[in-house]
N, C-alpha and C positions, 0 to 999 in steps of 0.2 A: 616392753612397753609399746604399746599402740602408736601410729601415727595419730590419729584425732588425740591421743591423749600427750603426746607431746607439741602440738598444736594449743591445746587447751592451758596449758602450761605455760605456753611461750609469750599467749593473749594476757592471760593474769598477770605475768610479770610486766607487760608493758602500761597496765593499767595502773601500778602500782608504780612504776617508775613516772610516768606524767602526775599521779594527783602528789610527788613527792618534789617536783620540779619547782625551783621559786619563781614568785609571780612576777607578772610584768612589772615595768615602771610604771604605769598607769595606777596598778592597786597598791603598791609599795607606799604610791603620794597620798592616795585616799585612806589609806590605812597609819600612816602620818599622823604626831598632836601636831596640828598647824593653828596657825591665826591667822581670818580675811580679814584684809581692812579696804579700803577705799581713798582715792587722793584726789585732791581736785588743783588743780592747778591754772593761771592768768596768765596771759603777756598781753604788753598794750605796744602799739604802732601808730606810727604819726601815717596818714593816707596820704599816698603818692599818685592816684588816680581817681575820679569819678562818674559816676552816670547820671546822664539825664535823660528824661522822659518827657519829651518834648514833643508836642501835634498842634493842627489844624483840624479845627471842627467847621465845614460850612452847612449853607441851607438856602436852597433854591425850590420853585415850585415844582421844578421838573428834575427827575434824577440826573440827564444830560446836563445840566448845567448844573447841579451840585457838584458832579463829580469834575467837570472842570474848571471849576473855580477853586475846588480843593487842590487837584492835579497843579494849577497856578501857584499856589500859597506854597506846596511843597515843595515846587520847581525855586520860588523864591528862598526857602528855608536853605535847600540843599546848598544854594550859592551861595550864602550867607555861611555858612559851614567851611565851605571852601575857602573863604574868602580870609576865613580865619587858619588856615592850615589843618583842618581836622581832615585828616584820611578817610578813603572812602570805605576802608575794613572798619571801622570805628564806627561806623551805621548801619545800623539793624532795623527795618521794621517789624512794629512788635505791636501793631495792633492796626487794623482794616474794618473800619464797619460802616454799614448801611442800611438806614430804617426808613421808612415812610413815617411823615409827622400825619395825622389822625386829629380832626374832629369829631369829637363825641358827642351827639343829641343830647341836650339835660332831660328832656324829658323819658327818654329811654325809645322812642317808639320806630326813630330810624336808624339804617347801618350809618357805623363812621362812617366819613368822608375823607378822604385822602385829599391833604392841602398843600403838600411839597414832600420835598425827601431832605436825609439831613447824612452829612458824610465827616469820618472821623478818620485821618491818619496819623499816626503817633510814630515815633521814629524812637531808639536810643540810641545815645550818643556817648560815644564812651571819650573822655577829656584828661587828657594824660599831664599837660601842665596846671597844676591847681592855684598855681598864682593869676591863670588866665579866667577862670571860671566865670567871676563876674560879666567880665566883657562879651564872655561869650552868647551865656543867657543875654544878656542887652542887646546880643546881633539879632536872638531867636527871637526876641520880640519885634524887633522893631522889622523882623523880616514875615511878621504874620500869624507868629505863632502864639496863641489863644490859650492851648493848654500844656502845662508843666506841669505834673505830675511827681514832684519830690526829685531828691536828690538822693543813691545812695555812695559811698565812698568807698574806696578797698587798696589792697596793695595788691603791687603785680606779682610778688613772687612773697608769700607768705610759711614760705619753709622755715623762715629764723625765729620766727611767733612761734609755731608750732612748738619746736624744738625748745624754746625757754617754756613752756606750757608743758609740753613734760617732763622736761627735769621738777620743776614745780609742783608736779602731780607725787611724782616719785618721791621727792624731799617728803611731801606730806605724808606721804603713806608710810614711807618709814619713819618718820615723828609718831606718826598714829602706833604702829604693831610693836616702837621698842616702848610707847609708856603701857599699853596692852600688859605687855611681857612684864614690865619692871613692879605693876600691881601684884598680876602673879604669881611672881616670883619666881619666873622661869627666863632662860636665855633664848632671844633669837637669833632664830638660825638661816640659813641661806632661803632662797625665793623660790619656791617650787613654782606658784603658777600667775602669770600676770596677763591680763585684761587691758582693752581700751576703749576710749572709745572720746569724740569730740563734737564740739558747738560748733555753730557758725561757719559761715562760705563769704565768698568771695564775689562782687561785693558784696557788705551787710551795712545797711543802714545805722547808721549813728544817733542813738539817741541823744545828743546835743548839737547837731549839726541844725544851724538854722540857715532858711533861705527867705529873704528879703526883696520882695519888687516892688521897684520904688517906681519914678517914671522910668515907662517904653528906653528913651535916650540916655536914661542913668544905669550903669552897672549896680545890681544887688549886693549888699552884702552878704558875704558866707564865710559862717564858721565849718572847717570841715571837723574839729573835737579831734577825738581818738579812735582807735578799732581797741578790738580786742578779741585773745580767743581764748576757748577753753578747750579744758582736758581735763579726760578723768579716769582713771586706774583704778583697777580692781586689785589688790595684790595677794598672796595666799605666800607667808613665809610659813616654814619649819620650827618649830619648838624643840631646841638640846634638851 
């Protein structure tokens, strides 16, 4: 017998040994009777922290003295801040702007007119004691500040939500795949593939948290409600 022909030989049986080889774990699960279901799962949290969005809008004729009369108002805000113990990590500015205020001819027939300039600094503030909140906004008005911008709430370490939000998820999904199974009349079997995925960050605005300014010298009232998160599970069990 030939060399090529015991070459040719030795190829055929390795070809026959690989299409005889059993398949991965990947086509083993696809080739599965399985059931996907889906879970959705809640935790609720009482907020331990909040933010505000807190600024100074001025308006001068000249942008030199818009921008220091604003630069003023802030300098005022910032101490007012301090004054209450809020740290200076705890403040972000999160918005800067500056426009020319414009008059426009009714009649159409000449350019605007530039009449002043107008200056917008927003700060956030992030407020870790929420028994203080009220008082605080009361400092931030009565130290100058024009615009408040909502309030949202959150917690600082949101790991324990999480965690009841999927076990949650998981309860459902296996509620969902055993009554699945018990219609069918088949048995479920162990979890071949699981999925995730989640709502909501940190902080998230509360739709019932309300904010209340009453007078400058009065503290507002605020409810901060609850948080909440979600979760949701895709799951793919096995059918015995």
């Amino acid at each position: 017998m030939s060399y090529k022909t015991l070459s040719a030989i030795a190829l055929l049986g390795a070809l026959v040994t690989g299409l005889a080889a059993p398949a991965s774990a990947g086509d083993d699960i696809s080739e599965r009777r399985s059931i996907s279901v889906s879970g959705q799962g809640q935790a609720y949290g009482t907020p331990d922290q909040a933010t505000i969005n807190a600024g100074v809008q001025t308006r001068a004729k000249t942008l030199g003295a818009a921008t220091a009369e604003n630069q003023a108002a802030i300098a005022r805000l910032m101490g007012a801040l301090e004054s209450e113990g809020v740290k200076a990590q705890n403040i972000q500015t999160s918005d800067y702007s500056v426009w020319p205020e414009q008059r426009h001819d009714p009649r159409g027939e000449e350019s605007p007119t530039v009449t002043g300039y107008g200056v917008r600094n927003t700060v956030s503030v992030k407020v870790r004691e929420l028994d203080r909140l009220g008082e605080i906004l009361a400092k931030l008005t009565d130290a100058g500040a024009n615009s408040i911008n909502g309030i949202n709430f959150g917690v600082a370490d949101s790991s324990a939500l999480e965690a009841q939000a999927r076990a949650a998820a998981m309860d459902d999904a296996r509620n969902k795949a055993a009554a699945l199974a018990s219609l069918a009349g088949v048995r479920l079997g162990e979890v071949l593939v699981i999925s995730m995925s989640s709502s909501g960050g940190y902080p998230v605005p509360v739709s019932n948290a309300r904010f209340q300014m009453a007078e400058a010298a009065m503290a507002p009232a605020i409810s901060a409600g609850q948080l909440s998160v979600s979760i949701q599970v895709q799951v793919t069990y096995a059918i015995e």
